[in-house]
Backbone bond lengths (Angstrom), bond angles and torsions (degrees), N, CA, C in turn:
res aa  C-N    CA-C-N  psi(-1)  N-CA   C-N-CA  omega(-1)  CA-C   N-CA-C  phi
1 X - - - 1.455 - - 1.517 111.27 -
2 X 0.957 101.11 -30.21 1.877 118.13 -165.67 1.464 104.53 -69.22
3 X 1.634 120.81 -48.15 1.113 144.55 -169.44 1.746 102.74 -56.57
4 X 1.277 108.44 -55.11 1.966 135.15 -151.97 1.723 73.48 -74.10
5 X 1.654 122.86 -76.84 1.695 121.49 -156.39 1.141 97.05 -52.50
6 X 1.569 156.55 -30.90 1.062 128.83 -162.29 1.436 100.12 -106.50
7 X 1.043 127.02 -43.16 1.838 103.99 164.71 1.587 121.25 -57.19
8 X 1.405 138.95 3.00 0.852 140.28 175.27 1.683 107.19 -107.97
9 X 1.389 119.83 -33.96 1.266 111.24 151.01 1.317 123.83 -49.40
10 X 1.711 107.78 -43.50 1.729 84.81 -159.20 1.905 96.84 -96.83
11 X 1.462 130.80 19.34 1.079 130.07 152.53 1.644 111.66 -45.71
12 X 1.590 103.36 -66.05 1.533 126.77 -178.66 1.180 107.62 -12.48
13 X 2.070 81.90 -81.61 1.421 118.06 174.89 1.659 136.47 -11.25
14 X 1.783 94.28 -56.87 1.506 105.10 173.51 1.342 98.77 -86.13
15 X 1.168 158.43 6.25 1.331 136.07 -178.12 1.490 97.89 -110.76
16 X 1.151 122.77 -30.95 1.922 122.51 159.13 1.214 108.99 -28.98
17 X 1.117 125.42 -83.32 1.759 172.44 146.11 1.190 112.26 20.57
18 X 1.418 79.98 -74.16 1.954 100.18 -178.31 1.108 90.91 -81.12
19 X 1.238 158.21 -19.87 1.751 142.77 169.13 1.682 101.08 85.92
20 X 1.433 107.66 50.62 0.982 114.22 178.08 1.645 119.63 -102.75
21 X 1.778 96.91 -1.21 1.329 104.91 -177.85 1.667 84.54 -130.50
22 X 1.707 93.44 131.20 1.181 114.56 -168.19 1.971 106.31 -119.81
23 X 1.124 107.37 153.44 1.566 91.86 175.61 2.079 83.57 -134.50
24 X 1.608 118.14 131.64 1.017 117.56 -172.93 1.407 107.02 -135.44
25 X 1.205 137.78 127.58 1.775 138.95 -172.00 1.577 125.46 -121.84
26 X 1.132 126.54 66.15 1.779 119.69 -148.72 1.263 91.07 91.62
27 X 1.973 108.47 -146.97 0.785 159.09 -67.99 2.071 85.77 -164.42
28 X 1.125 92.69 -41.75 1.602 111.69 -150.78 2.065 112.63 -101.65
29 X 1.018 110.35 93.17 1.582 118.19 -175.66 1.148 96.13 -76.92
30 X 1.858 100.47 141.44 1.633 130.40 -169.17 1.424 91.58 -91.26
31 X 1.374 96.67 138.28 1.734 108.67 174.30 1.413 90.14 -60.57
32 X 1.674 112.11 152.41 1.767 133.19 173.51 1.442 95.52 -104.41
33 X 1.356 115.64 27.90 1.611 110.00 179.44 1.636 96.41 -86.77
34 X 1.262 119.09 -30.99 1.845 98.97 -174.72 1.504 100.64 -85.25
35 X 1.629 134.86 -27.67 1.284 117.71 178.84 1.477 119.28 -72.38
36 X 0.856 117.69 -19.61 1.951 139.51 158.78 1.470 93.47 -35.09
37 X 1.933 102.42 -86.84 1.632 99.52 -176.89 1.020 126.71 -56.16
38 X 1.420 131.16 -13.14 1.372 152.25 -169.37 1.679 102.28 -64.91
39 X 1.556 100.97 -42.08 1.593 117.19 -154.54 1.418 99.54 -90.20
40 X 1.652 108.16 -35.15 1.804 114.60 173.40 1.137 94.78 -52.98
41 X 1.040 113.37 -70.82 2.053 124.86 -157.26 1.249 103.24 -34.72
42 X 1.454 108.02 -64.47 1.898 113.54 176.33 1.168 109.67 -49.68
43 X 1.133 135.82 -67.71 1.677 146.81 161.53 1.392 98.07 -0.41
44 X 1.394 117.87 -74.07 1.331 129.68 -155.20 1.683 99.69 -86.93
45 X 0.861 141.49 -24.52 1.802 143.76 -171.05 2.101 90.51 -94.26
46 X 0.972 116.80 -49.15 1.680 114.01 148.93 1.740 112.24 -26.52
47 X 1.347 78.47 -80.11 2.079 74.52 -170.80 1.134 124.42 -82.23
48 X 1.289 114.24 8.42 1.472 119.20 163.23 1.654 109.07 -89.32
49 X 1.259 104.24 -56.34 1.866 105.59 149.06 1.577 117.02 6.58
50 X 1.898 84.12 -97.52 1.371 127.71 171.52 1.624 105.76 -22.61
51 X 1.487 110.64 -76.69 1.717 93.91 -178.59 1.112 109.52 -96.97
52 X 1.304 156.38 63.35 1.387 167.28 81.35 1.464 102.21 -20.39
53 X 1.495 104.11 -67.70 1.799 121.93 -175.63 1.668 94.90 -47.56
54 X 1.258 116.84 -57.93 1.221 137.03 -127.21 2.066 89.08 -88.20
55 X 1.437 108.58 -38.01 1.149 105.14 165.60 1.787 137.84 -72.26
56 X 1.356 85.37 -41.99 1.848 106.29 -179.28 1.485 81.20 -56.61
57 X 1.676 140.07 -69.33 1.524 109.10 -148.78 1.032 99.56 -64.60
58 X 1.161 149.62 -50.59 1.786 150.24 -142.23 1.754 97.42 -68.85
59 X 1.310 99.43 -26.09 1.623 114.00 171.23 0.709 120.66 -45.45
60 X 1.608 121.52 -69.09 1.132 153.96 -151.63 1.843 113.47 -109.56
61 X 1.434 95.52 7.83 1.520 83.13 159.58 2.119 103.61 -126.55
62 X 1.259 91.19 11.72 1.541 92.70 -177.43 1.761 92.41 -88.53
63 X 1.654 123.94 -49.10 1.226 124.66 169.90 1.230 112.90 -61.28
64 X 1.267 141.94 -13.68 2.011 137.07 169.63 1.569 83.49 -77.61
65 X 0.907 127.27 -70.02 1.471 140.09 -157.56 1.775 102.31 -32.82
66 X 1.346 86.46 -69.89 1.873 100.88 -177.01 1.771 111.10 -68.34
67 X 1.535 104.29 -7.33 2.008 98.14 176.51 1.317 85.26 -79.87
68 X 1.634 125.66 -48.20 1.301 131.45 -137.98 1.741 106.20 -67.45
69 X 1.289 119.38 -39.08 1.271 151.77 175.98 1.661 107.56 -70.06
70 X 1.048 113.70 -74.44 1.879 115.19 163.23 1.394 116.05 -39.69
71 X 1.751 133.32 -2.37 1.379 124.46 171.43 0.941 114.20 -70.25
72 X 1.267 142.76 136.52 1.545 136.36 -167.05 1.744 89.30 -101.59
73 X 1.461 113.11 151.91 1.658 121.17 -149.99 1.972 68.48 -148.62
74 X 1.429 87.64 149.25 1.764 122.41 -178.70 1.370 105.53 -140.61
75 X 1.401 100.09 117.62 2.001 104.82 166.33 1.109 105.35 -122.11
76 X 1.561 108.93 106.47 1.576 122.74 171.62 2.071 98.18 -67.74
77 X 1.435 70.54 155.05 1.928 82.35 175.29 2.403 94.45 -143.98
78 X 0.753 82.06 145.64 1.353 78.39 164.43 1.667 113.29 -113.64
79 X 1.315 134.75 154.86 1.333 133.78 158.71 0.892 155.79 -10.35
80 X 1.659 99.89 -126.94 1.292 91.75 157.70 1.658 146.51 -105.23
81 X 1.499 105.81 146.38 1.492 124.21 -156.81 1.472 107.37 99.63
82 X 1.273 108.76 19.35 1.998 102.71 -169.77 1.713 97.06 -141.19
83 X 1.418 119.68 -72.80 1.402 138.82 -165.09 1.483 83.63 -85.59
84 X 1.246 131.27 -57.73 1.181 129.65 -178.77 1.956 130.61 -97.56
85 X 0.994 99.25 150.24 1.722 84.90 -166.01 1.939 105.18 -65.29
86 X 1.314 108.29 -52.12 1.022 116.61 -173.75 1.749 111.71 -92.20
87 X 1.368 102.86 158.28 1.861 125.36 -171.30 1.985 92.35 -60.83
88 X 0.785 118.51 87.43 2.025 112.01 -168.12 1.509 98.69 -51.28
89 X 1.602 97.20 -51.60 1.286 97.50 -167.16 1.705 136.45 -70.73
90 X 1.523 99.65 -37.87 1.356 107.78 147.29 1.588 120.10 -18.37
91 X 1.907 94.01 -72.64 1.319 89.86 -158.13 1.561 112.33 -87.30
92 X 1.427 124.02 9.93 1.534 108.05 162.20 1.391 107.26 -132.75
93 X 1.711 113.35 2.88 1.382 99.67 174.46 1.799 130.56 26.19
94 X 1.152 134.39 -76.64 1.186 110.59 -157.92 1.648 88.10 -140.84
95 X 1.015 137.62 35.26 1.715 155.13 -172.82 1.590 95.56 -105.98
96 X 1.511 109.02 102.43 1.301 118.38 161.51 1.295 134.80 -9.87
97 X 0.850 121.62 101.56 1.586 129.73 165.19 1.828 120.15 -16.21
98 X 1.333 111.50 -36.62 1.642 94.14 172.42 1.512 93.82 -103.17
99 X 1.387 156.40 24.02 1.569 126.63 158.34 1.709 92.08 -114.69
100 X 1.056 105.21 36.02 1.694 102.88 165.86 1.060 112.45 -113.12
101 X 1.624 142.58 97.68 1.317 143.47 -160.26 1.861 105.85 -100.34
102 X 0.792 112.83 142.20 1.935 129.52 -179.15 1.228 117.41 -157.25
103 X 1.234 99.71 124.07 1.663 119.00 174.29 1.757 104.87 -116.54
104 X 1.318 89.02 177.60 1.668 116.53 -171.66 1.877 88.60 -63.76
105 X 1.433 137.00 -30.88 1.008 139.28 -168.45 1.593 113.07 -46.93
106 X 1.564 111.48 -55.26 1.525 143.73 139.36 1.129 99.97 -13.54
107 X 0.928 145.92 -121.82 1.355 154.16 -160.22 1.414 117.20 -15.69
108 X 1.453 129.99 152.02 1.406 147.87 178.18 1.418 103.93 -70.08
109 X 0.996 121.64 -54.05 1.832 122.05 176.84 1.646 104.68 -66.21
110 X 1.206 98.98 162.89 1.462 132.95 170.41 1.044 111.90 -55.44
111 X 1.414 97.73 -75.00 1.935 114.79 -173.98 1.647 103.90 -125.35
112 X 1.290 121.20 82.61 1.358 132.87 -166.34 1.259 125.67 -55.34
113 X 1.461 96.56 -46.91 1.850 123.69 161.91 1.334 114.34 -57.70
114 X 0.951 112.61 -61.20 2.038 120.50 168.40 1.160 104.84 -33.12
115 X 1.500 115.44 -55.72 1.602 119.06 -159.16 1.489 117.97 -64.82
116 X 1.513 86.08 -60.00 1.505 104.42 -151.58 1.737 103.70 -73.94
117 X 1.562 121.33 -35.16 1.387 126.36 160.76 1.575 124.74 -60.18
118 X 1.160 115.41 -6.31 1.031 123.18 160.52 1.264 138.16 -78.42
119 X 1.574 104.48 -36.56 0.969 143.31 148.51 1.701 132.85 -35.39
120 X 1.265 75.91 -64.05 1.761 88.85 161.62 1.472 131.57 -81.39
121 X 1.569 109.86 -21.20 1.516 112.89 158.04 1.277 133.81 -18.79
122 X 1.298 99.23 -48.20 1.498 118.69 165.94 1.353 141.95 -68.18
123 X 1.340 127.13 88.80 1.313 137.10 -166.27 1.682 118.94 -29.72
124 X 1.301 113.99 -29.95 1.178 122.89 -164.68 1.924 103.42 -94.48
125 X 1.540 109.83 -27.37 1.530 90.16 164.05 1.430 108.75 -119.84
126 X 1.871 77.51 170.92 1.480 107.90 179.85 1.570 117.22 -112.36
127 X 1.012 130.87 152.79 1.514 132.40 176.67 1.396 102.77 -108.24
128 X 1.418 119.98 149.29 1.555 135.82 -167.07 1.397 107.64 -150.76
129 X 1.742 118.25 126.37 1.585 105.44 144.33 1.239 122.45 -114.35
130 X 1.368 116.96 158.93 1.312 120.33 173.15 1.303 132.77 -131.43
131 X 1.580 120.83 77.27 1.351 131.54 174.98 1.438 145.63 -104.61
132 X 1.121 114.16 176.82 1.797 99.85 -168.79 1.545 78.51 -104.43
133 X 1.226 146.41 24.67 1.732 112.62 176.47 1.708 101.80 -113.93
134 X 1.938 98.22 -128.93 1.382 79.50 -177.61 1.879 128.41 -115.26
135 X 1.423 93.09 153.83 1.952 90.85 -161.53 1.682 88.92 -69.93
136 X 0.950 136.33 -20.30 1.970 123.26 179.93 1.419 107.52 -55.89
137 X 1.605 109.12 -65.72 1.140 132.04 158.79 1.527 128.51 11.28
138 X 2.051 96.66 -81.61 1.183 130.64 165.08 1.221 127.73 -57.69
139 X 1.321 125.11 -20.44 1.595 143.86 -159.73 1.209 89.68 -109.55
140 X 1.371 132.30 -26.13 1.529 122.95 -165.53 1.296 88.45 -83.23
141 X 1.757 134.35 -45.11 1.337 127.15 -146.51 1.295 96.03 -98.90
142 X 1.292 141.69 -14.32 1.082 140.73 164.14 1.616 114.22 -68.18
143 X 1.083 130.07 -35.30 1.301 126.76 178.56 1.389 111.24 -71.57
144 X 0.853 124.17 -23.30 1.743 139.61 174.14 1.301 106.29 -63.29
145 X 1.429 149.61 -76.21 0.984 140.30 132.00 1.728 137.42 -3.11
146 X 1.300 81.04 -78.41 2.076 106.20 -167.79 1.250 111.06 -49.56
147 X 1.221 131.48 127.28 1.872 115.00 168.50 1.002 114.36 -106.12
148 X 1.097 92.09 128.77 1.846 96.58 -179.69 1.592 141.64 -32.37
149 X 0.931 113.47 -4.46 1.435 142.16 156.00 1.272 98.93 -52.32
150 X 1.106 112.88 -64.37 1.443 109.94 -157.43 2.026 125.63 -113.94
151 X 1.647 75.12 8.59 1.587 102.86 -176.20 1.625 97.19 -56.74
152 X 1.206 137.38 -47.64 1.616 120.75 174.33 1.509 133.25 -66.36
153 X 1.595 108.32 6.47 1.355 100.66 161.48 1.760 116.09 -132.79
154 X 1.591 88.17 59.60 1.152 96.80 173.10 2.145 98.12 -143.61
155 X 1.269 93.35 120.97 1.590 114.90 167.40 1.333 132.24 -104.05
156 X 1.336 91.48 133.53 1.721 108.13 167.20 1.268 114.54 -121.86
157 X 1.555 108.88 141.84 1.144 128.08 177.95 1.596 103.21 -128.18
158 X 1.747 123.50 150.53 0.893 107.54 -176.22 1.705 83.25 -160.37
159 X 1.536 127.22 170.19 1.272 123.29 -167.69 1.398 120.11 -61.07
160 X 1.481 126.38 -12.93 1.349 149.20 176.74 1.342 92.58 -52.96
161 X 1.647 118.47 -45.71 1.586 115.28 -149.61 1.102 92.67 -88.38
162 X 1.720 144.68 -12.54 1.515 124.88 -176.66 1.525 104.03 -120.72
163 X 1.184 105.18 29.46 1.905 110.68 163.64 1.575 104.57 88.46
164 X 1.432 106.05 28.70 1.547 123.56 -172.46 1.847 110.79 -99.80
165 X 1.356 134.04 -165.16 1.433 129.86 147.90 1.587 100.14 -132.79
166 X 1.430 118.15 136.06 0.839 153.62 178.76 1.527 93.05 -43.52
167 X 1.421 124.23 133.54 1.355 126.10 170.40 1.706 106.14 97.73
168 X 1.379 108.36 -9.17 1.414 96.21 -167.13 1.630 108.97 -133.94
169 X 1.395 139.47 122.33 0.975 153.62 -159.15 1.737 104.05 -62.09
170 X 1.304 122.62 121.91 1.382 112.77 -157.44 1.418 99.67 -97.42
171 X 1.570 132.35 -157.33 1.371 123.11 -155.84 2.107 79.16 -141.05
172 X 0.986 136.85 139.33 1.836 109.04 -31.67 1.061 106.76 -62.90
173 X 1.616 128.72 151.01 1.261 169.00 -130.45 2.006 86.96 -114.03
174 X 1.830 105.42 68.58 1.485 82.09 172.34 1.990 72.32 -176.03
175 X 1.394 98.95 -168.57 1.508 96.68 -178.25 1.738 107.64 -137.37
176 X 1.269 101.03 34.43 1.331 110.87 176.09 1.777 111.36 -57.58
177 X 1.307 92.34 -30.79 1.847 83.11 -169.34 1.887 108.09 -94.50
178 X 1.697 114.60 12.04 1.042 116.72 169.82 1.556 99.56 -86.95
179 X 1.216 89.76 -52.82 1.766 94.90 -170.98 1.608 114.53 -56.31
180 X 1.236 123.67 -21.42 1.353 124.18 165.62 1.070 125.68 -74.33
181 X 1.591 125.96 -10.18 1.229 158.02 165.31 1.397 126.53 -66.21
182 X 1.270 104.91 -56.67 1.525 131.88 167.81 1.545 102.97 -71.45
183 X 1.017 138.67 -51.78 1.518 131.48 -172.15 1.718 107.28 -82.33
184 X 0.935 113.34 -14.75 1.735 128.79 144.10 1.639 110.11 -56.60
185 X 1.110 106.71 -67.37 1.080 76.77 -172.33 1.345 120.29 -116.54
186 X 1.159 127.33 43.42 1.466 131.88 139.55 1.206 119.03 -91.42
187 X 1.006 120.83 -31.61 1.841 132.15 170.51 1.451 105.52 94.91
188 X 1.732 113.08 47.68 1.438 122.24 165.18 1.192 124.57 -94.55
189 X 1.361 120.07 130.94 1.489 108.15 -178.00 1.914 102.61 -83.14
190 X 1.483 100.13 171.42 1.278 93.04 -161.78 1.772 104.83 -77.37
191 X 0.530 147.26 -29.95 1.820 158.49 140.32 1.490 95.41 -7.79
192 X 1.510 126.68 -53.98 1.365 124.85 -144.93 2.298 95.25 -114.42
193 X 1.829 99.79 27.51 1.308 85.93 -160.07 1.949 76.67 -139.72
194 X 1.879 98.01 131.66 1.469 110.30 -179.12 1.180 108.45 -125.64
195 X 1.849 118.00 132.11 1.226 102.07 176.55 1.451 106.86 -150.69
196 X 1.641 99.48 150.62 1.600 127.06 -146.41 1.539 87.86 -98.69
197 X 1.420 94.64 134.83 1.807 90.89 156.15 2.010 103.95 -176.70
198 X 0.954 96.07 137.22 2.047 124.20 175.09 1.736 99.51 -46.16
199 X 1.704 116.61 -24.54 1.578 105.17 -171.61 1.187 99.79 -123.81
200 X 2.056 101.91 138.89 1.189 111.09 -177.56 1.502 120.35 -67.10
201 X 1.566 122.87 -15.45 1.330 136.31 -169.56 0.964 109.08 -73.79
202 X 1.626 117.22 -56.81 1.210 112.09 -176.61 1.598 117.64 -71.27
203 X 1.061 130.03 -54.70 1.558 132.69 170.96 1.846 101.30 -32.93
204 X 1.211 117.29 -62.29 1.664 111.94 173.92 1.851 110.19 -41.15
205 X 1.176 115.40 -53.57 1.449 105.19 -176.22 1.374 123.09 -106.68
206 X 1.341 103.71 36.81 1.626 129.02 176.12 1.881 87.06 -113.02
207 X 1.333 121.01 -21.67 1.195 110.67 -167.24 1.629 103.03 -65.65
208 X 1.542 95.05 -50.94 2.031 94.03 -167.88 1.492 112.05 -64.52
209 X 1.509 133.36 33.78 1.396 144.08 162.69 1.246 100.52 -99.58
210 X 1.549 126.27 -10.18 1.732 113.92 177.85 1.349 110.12 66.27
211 X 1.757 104.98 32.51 1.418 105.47 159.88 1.352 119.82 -110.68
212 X 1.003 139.39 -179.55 1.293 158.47 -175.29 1.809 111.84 -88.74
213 X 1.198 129.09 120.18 1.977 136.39 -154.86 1.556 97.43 -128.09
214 X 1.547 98.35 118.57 1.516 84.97 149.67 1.517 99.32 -162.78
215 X 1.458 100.70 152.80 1.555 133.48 -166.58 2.102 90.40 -70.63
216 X 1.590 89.97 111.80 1.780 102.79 151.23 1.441 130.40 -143.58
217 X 1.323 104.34 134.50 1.970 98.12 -153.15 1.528 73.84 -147.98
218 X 1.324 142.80 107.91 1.430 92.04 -28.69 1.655 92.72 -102.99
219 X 1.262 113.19 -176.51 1.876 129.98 170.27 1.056 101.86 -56.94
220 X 1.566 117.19 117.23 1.375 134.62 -138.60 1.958 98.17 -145.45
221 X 1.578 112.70 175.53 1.139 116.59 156.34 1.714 117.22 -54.13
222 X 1.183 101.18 -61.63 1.723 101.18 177.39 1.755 106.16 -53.00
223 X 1.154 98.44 -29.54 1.743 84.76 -173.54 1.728 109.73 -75.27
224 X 1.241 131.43 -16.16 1.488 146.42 -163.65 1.266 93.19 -94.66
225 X 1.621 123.01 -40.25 1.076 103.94 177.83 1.837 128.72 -87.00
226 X 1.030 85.99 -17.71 1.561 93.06 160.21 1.794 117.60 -71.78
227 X 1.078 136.56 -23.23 1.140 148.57 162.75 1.985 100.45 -64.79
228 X 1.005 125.06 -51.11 1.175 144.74 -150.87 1.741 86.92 -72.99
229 X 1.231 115.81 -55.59 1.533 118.95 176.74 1.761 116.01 -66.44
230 X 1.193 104.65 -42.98 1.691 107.61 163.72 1.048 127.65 -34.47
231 X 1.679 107.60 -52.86 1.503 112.30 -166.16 1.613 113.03 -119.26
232 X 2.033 89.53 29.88 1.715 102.99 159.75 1.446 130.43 73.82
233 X 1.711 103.52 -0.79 1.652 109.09 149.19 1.352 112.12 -44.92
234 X 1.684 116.56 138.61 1.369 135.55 137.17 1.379 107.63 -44.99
């Protein structure tokens, strides 16, 4: 609309101007002193127009900007052989939760704590795992890392949570119905949801959720930085 009024103003405009609009009575010519102001007025209802237009977009891409940014984004990681270097569960399977010791050493990253809190700084993500072993396990090695700050936007899901037992590969044999879980409840759409994992099976039928797959054996620097581009870091 904005576009049409101001080329139709400044049609007017030039025909004011150029004194192409005449008002004539007898004998006796009408002063062109009111089509003069006539031509200011337009002039000025033009460039007020003009940045009206000129404001609403700058508007309206600062509000796309800030929806675009307010999407809350989920990076699943799975366990173990991925988040962690070694199979956890394998190797303590069913060994109590306090004589199972884990450090940042464990982990696929360098500096795990550095990373992953950094990570979470950001209002808009969430951190997720998704494994068939055990959620104690995971909670232990996550607290090692995680600071409590930011310990509530980080999820685990584990076969317990879809009517499964922990340790045991559920039927279907994949973690699609964790991950639908997790993007529940972070409030990611699946577009805005990435997830890491050591098996080619599961990443293949994590695909038909219309999420985003990629191979980490284990979750590494290169893998953070691929996350890092996802969720639109420079």
């Amino acid at each position: 609309m904005l576009p049409l009024m101001r080329t139709f103003i400044a049609l007017v405009l030039s025909m004011l101007l150029t004194g192409h609009v005449r008002c004539d009575t007898g004998s006796t010519k009408l002063s062109e002193k009111p089509f003069i102001l006539a031509g200011v007025g337009l002039l000025t209802l033009a460039t007020v127009a003009t940045v009206a237009g000129l404001a609403y977009r700058y508007a309206k891409k600062i509000e796309d900007k800030k929806a675009q940014s307010s999407e809350k984004h989920v990076i699943v990681i799975d366990f173990d052989r991925c988040l962690m270097k070694e199979h956890m569960y394998s190797k303590y399977k069913h060994t109590p939760t306090d004589e199972i010791a884990i450090s940042e050493k464990d982990f696929g990253l360098d500096s795990p704590k550095t990373a992953l809190n950094a990570l979470l700084s950001d209002q808009a993500n969430y951190l997720a795992i998704a494994s068939f072993g055990r959620a104690d396990i995971i909670n232990k090695a996550l607290d090692q890392v995680i600071e409590k700050k930011h310990r509530d936007k980080v999820i685990v899901k584990t076969p317990k949570d879809i009517g499964g037992q922990d340790g045991v590969v559920p039927d279907p044999p994949n973690k699609n119905a964790m991950i639908v879980q997790i993007m529940k409840a972070s409030g990611a759409k699946p577009e805005n949801t990435i997830f890491f994992d050591d098996t080619d099976s599961n990443l293949t039928d994590a695909k038909a959720l219309g999420i985003i797959t990629k191979k980490a054996a284990p979750f590494n620097e290169g893998s953070l930085q691929v996350v890092n581009q996802f969720i639109g870091k420079k």
